[in-house]
C-alpha positions in Angstrom: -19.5 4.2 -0.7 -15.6 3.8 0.9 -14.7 7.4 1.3 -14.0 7.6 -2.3 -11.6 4.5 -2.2 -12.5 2.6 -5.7 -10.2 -0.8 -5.2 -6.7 0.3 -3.3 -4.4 3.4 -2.9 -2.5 1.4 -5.9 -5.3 0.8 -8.2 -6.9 4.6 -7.7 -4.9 6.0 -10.0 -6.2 3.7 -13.1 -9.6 4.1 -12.1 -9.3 8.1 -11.7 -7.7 7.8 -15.5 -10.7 5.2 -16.8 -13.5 7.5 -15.4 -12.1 10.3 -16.9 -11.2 8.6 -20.6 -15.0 7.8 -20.4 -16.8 10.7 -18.9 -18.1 11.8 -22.2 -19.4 8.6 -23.5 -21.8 8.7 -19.9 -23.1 12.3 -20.3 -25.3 14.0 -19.2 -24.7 12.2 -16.0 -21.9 13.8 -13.9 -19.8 12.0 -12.0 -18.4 13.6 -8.9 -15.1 12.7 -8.4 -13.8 15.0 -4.6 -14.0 12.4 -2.8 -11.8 10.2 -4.9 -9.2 12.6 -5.3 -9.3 14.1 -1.3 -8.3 10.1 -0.9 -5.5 10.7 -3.7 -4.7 14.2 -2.3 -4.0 13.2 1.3 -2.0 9.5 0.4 1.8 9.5 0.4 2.6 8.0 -2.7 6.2 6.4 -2.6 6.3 3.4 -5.0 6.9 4.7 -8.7 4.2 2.7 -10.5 2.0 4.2 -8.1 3.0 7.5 -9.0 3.0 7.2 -12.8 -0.4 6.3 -12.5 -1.7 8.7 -10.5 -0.3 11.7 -12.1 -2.3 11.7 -15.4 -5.1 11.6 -13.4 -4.2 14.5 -11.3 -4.2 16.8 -14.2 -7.0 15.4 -16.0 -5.7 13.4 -18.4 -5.0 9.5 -18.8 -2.9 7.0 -20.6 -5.2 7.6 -23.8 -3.6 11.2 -23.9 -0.2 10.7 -24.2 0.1 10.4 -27.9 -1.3 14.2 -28.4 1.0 15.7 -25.9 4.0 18.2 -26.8 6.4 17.7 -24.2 9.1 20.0 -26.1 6.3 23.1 -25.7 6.2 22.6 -22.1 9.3 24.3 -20.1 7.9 24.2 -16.6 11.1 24.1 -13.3 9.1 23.1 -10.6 11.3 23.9 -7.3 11.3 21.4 -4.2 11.3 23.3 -0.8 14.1 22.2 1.5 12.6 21.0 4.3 14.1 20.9 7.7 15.6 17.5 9.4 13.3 16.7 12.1 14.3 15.9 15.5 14.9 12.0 16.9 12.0 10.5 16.0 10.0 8.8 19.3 9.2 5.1 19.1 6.0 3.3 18.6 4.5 0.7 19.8 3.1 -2.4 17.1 1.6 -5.9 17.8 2.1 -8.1 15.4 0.3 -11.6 14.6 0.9 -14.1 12.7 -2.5 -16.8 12.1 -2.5 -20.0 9.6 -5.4 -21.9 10.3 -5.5 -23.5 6.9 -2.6 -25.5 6.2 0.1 -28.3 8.2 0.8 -27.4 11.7 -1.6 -24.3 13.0 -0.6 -21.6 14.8 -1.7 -18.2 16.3 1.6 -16.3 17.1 1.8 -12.6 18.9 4.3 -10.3 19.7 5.5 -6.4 20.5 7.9 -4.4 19.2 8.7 -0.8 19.1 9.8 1.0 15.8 10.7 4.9 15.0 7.1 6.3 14.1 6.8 6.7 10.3 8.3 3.0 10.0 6.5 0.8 7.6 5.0 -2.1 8.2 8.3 -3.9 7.1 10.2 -2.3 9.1 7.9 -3.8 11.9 8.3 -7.0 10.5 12.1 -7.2 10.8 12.3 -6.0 14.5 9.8 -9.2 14.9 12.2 -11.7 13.0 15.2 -9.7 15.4 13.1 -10.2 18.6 12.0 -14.0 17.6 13.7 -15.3 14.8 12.6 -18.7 14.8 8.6 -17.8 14.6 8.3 -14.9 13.4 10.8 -15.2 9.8 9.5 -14.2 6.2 10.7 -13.9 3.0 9.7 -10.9 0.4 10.0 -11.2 -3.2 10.3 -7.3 -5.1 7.9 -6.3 -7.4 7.3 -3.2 -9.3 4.7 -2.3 -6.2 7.0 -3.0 -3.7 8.3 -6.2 -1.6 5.3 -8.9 -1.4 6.0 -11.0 1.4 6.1 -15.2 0.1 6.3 -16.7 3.4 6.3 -16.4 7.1 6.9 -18.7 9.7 8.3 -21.1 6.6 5.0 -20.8 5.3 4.9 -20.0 1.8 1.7 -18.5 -0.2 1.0 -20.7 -3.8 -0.8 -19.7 -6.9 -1.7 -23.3 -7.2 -3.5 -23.9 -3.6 -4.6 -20.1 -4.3 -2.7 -19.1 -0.6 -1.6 -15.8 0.1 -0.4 -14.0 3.9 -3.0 -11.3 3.8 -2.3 -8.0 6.4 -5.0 -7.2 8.3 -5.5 -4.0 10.6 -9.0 -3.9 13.0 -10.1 -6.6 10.7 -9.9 -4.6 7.3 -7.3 -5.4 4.4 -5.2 -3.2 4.5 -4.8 -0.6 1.5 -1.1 -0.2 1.0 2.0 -3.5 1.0 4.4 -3.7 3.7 6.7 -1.0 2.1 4.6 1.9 2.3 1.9 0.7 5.1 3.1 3.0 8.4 1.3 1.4 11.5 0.4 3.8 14.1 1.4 3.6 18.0 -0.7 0.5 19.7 -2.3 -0.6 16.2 -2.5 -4.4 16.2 -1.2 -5.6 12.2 -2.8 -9.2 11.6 -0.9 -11.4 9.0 -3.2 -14.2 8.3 -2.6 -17.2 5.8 -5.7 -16.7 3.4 -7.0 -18.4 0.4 -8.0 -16.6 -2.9 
């Protein structure tokens, strides 16, 4: 129904690994899973967790498995290509808003910057807090996932009024946090104060 997206890039990997711990219990039906893994295939994963999710799933296997295996029988090198630096990098161009509509004061702020292409999304966030410090400053917090950003504009998400800053892109939530996300040139990134 979403291109083979089941939840997020992050929670893909578990759900790759849950259909395929219970594929026997739903036979005979068959559950066709290429679309699923083209969406794993063609991701950049970066965050570890991410990864150590994934992988089981990639070769079949899931969390259920690791008892059985032998990793002492297993002697595979796996070589990493060298790959060659690439030239200066052009810049990009990002507009980046910033909406609370819910809480104190409300405001709708906007602004441009431009960032190496291949930045992520924090990246673009900092040039913003550079450009205009005093509207457009967050705080991040690091998780296991990533950073999660806790406030922006002095405006802090709570798990008791349920408040979050959730990133937006063309109006869709977007699938990846603001470590890993990579804007593309002229893509407008919404942050917008959000309830739960």
């Amino acid at each position: 129904e979403r291109n083979g997206m089941i939840g997020n890039i992050y929670s893909m990997g578990l759900a790759l690994q849950a259909l395929e711990a219970t594929r026997k219990f739903y036979a005979p039906r068959e559950w066709d899973c290429a679309q699923a893994f083209s969406r794993v295939y063609a991701h950049d994963y970066q965050l570890p967790m991410a990864i150590a999710q994934v992988l089981p799933a990639l070769v079949g296997r899931s969390y259920l498995d690791v008892a059985g295996l032998d990793c002492a029988a297993t002697s595979m090198v796996c070589q990493v290509p060298t790959l060659p630096l690439s030239p200066c990098t052009a810049l990009i161009q990002v507009h980046y808003s910033i909406t609370n509509t819910l809480q104190g004061k409300h405001f709708h702020n906007s602004i441009s910057v431009e960032v190496p292409s291949g930045s992520t999304l924090l990246r673009v966030m900092e040039e913003a807090e550079k450009k205009d410090p005093q509207t457009f400053s967050f705080q991040t917090e690091q998780t296991s996932w990533g950073p999660y950003v806790t406030s922006i504009h002095g405006l802090a998400g709570s798990t008791e009024d349920r408040t979050y800053w959730h990133f937006l892109s063309a109006g869709n939530a977007l699938e990846e946090g603001v470590g890993t996300y990579k804007p593309r040139d002229g893509e407008h990134i919404q942050a917008v104060f959000s309830t739960y």
